[in-house]
C-alpha positions, 0 to 999 in steps of 0.5 A: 350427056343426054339422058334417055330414059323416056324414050327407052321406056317407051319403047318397051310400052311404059308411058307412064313413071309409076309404071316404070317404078312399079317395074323397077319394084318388081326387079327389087329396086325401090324408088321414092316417087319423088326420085323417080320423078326427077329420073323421070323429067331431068337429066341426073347429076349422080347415079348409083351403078346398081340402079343403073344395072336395074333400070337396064335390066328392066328396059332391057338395054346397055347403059349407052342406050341410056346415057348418049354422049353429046361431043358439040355440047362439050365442044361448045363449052371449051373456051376459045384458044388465044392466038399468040402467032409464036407457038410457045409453050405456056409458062404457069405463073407462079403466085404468093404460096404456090410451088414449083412444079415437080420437074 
């Protein structure tokens, strides 16, 4: 996932994050400048769905303006598919202190 931020803000004339954050004020929606830096310059990790409507209303978008999916990333995170030739279900192993699983 890529975060859009700053290019959805320029595209409304903000080019700098105090004037985001003053526009965010402005809607009621107080940032400590030190969040609205990280907002700013990285990609976050957790973000309220309240701040988002916000942040949207402001920049006068949809959250999937602001938060673009990025399929090659995720393709290239899945680890490579062992070749077993047989086609056989994988069996889980089952390991000291661990249950069969419900049938």
């Amino acid at each position: 996932m890529r975060w859009n931020l700053r290019m959805k803000a320029a595209e409304q004339g903000i080019w700098k994050s105090t004037e985001m954050r003053r526009r965010l004020a402005e809607a009621g929606l107080e940032v400590s400048a030190g969040k609205m830096s990280a907002l700013w310059t990285t990609t976050p990790t957790t973000i309220r769905l309240d701040d988002l409507d916000v942040i949207c209303a402001v920049l006068q978008c949809n959250p999937d303006d602001l938060l673009v999916c990025e399929p090659e990333q995720v393709a290239a995170r899945k680890p490579p598919r062992a070749e077993t030739g047989t086609g056989a279900p994988v069996t889980p192993r089952l390991g000291r202190h661990r249950s069969v699983p419900p049938a």
